[in-house]
C-alpha positions in Angstrom: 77.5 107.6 -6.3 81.0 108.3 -6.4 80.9 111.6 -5.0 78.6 109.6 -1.5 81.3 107.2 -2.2 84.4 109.8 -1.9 83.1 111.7 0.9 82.5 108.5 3.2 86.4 107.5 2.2 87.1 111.1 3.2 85.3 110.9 6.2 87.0 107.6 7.2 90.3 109.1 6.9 89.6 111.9 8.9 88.3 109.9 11.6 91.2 107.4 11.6 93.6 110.5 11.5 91.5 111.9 14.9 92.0 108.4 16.1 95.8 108.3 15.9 95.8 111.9 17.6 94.0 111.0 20.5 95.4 108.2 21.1 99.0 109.9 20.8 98.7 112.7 22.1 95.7 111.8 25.6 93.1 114.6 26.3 94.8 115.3 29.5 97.9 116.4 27.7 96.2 118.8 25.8 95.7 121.0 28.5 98.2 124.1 28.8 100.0 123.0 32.2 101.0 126.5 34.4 104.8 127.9 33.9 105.6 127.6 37.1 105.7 131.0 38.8 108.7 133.4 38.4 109.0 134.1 42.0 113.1 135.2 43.1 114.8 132.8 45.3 114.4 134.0 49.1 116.4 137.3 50.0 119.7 136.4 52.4 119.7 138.8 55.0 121.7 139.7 58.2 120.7 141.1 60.9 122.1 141.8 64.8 119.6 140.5 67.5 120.9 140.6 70.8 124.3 143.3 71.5 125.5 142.0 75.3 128.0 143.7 77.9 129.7 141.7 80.1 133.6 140.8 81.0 135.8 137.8 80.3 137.8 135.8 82.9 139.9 132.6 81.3 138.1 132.7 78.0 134.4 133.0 79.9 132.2 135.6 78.9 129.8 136.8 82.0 127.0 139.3 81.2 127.3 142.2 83.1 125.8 145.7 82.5 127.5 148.2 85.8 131.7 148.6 85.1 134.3 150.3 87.2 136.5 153.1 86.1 139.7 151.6 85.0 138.1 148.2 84.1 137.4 146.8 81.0 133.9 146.4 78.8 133.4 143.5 76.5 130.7 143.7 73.9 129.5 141.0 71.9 126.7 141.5 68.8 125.2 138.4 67.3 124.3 138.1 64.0 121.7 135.6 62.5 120.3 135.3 59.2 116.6 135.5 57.9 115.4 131.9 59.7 117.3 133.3 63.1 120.0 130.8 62.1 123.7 131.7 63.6 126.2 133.4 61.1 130.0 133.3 60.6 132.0 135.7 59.4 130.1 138.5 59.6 132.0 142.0 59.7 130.7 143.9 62.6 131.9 147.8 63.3 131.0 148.6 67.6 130.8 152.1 68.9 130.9 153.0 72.9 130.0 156.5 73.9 130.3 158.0 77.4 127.8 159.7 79.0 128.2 162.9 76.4 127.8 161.2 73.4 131.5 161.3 72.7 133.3 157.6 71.3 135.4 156.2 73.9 136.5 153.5 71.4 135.2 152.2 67.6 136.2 148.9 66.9 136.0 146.3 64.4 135.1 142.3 64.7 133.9 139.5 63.0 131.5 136.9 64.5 132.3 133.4 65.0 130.6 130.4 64.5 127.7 130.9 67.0 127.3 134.5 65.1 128.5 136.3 67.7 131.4 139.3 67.5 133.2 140.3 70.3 135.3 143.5 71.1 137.0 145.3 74.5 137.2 148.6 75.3 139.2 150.1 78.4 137.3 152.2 80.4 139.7 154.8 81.4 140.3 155.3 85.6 139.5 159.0 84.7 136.2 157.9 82.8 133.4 159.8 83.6 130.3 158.1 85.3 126.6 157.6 84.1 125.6 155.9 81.1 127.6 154.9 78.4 126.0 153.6 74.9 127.3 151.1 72.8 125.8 151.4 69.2 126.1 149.3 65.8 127.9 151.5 63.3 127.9 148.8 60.5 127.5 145.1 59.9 127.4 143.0 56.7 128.3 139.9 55.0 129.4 139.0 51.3 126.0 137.7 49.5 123.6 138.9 52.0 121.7 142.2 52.4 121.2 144.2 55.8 118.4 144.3 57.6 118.1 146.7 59.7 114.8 147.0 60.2 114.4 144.6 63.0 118.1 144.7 64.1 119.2 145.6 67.8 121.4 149.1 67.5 122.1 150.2 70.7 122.5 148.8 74.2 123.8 150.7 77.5 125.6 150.0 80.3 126.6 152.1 83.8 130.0 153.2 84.7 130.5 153.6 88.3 
C-alpha cells in the first residue's frame, strides 16, 4: 500500500506542477511566433526622367526644341527618387554635341528643390546647323544609388 500510496502523491504533484505551467505559461504562448523576415530596408535610388530644352526670359523657363546660331540653349534634367518623388541636391554632369558628335560644352549643376538642374550653353553664331544632342554624362546623390536603367540620357534639339 505504500508504494499505490506514493505513486498517487507522485502523481498529484506532477499534475499540480502541469497545472501551474499551463496556467503560466497559456498554450497559445507555446507556439514558436515567426522572426520576422530579414528583408533590407528599400534601395534609395536616383534617377533622371525628363532632360528639357528651352530658354529663359526674366527667370521663366519656356520649352523650346529649334535655336538660332548665336543664341543660347538651356537644359534642365530632373531628378526623382524610387516613388517619382522630386530630389534636391542632386549633382548632375550635361553634355551638348553638334551635329558631329563633337561637345560644344560639358557642364555641371545641381537640382533644386523641384529636382530639376539647369545649365546654358552658347550656341556659337558660326555653329553649324542640324541636330545637336544633349546627353547625361553623370548624376548622383550622397546615400542613394543610380539607376540608370530607366533614366532619360539623351534628348535633341535643331540648330537653325
Amino acid at each position: 500500500m505504500n508504494r499505490d500510496l506514493t505513486l498517487a502523491i507522485l502523481a498529484l504533484f506532477l499534475l499540480a506542477l502541469a497545472f501551474l505551467l499551463v496556467s503560466s505559461n497559456p498554450p497559445s504562448a507555446w507556439a514558436q511566433k515567426p522572426l520576422p523576415p530579414n528583408n533590407p530596408p528599400p534601395s534609395k535610388t536616383v534617377r533622371i526622367d525628363a532632360i528639357t530644352t528651352g530658354t529663359v526670359v526674366k527667370n521663366v523657363f519656356t520649352t523650346a526644341t529649334a535655336f538660332a546660331r548665336g543664341s543660347t540653349v538651356v537644359v534642365r534634367a530632373h531628378a526623382v527618387n524610387q516613388s517619382d518623388a522630386n530630389l534636391n541636391n542632386v549633382s548632375v554632369s550635361l553634355k551638348v554635341n553638334k551635329p558631329d558628335g563633337s561637345a560644344q560644352c560639358t557642364l555641371s549643376g545641381k537640382t533644386d528643390s523641384g529636382g530639376n538642374a539647369q545649365i546654358s550653353c552658347a550656341i556659337p553664331s558660326s555653329a553649324p546647323v542640324g541636330t545637336w544632342s544633349v546627353q547625361v554624362a553623370s548624376f548622383s546623390l550622397s546615400g542613394y544609388t543610380p539607376n540608370t536603367a530607366p533614366s532619360v540620357t539623351s534628348t535633341t534639339f535643331t540648330v537653325k
